[in-house]
Structures are given as structure tokens and as C-alpha cells.
N, C-alpha and C positions, 0 to 999 in steps of 0.2 A: 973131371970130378973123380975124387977116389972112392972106390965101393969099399966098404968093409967087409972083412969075411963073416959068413956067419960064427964062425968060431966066436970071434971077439962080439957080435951082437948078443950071443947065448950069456956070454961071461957080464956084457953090459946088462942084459935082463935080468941077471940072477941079482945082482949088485943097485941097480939103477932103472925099475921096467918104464918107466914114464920116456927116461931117454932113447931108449930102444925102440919102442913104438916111434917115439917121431923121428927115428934116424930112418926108419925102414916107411914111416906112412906119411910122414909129415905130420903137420897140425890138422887135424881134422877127427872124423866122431870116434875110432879107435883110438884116437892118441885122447880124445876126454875120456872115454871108456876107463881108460885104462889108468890114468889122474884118479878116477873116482874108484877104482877096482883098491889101487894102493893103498888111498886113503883110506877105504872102508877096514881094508885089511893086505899086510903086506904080500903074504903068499898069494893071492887071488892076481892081485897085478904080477904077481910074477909068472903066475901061471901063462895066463891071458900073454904078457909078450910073450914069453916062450911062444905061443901057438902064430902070436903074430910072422914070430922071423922063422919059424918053420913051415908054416902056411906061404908065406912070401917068395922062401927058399925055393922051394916045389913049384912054384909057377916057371922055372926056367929065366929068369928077370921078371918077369911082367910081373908088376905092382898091381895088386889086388886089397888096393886100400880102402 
């Protein structure tokens, strides 16, 4: 399976956070979190994935989804 770097996750958040989140957590309650964060308003999901793939980064791999 190919990892993505965070670079390109950072650039998919700024542009797309719904996608980001489930590239990095999957389907599951951050990735609706974060559906609903956009929806409300776009900056708020974009914030929220940034911390995802930053949060996730920092684990060394381990998914902390």
C-alpha cells in the first residue's frame, strides 16, 4: 500500500479536509467530525484535518484514529 507524505495530506487538507481525514483515519467519528466541521463552515474542517494529519504524523505511524 502507498503512504502518502504528509506534505501532500497538508496540501489535500487545505484544499479538500473531508478527504484527508479519511485518507489518514478512515471512515469513522473524525472523518464525520470533520464532514460536519466543513459543512458548518469551511475553515473549522480545515483546521480540524490539519490537526488530524499532524496529530497522526507525531505518532511515529501509529493511527490514532
Amino acid at each position: 500500500m502507498n503512504k502518502i507524505s504528509t506534505e501532500n495530506l497538508v496540501v489535500i487538507a487545505i484544499f479538500f479536509p473531508p478527504l484527508a481525514a479519511y485518507i489518514r483515519c478512515g471512515f469513522g467519528r473524525k472523518f464525520c467530525k470533520n464532514i460536519l466541521l466543513t459543512i458548518l463552515g469551511f475553515y473549522p474542517g480545515v483546521i480540524h484535518a490539519l490537526k488530524i494529519v499532524e496529530i497522526s504524523d507525531n505518532d511515529a505511524g501509529n493511527k490514532k484514529c
